[in-house]
C-alpha positions in Angstrom: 136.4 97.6 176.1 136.7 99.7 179.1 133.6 100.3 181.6 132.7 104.1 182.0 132.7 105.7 184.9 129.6 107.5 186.3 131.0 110.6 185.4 132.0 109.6 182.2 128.3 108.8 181.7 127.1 112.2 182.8 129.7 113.9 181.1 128.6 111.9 177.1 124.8 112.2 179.0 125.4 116.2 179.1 127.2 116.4 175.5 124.3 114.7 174.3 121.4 116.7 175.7 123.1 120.1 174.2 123.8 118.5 171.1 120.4 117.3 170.4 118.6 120.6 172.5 119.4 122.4 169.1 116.9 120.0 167.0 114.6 119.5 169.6 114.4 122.2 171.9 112.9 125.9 172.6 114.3 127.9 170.3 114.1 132.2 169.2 116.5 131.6 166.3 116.4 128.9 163.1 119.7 129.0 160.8 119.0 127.1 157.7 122.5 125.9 155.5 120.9 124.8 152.6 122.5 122.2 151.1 121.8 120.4 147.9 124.5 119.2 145.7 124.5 122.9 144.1 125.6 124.6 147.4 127.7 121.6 149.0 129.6 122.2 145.5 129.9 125.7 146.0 131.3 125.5 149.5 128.3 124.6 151.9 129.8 122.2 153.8 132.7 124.9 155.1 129.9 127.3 155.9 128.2 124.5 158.3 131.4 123.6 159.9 132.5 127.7 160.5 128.5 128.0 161.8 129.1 125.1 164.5 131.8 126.2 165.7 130.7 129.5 166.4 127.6 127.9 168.3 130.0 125.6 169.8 131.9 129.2 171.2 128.7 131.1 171.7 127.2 128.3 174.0 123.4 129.2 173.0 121.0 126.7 173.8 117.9 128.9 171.8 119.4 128.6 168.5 118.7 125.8 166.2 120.7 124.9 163.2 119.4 122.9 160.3 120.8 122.0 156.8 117.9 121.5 153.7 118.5 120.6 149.9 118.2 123.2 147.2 116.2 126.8 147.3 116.5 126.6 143.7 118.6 129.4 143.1 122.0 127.3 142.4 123.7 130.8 141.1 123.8 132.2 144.5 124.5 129.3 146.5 125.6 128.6 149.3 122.6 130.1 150.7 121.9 130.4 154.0 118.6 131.8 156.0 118.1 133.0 159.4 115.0 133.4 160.8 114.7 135.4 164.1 110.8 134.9 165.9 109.1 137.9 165.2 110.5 139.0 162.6 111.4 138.1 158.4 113.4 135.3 157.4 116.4 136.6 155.3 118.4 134.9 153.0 122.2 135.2 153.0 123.9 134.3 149.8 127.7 133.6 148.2 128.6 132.5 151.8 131.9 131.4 152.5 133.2 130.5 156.4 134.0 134.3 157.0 131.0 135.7 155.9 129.1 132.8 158.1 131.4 134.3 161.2 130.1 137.5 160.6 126.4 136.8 160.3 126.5 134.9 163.4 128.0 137.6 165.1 126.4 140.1 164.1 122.7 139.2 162.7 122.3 136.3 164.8 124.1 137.7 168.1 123.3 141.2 167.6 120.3 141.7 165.4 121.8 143.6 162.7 121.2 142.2 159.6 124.6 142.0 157.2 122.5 143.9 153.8 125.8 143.0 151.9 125.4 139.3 151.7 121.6 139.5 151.3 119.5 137.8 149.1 116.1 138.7 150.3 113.9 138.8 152.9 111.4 136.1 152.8 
């Protein structure tokens, strides 16, 4: 195995710190995917992946992402709830990656909430 460099080591030492920043750290924003066997079935997991990579793009360090099993409404799944400080959680449902995009952009970036893919507010 190859020895790593000091800047190698501050480089992973970096990645790691923003990585983990979104459990651990100050955050405004919470963006639940939920994902029980009902809503990984119905697409969950491509909703997760089109989320990260809009955080990865967006570069925010006061949003935190978080995935949870079932809300127990398995008709409208994948459900997905975003919960700005200050104000109502709202739940998103029937996601799919392009809907995702577009609540990112504009509920979580922008603060208007998307009414077609709501659920409820909480």
């Amino acid at each position: 195995m190859a020895k790593l460099t000091i800047d190698e080591l501050k480089r992973i030492k970096e990645k790691t710190l923003k990585e983990t920043a979104l459990r651990h750290g100050k955050t405004t924003i919470k963006i639940t995917v939920h994902m029980g066997t009902c809503g990984i079935a119905a697409g969950a997991r491509a909703v997760m992946s089109a989320l990260m990579e809009e955080m990865a793009a967006a570069d925010r360090q006061d949003i935190r992402v978080m995935n949870s099993g079932c809300m127990g409404m398995c008709s409208s799944e994948p459900n997905v709830t975003v919960e700005k400080e200050g104000e109502e959680p709202i739940v998103y449902q029937h996601m799919d990656s392009n809907k995702m995009r577009q609540v990112f952009k504009r509920h979580v970036l922008l603060g208007e909430v998307q009414t077609d893919f709501a659920l409820a507010k909480m």
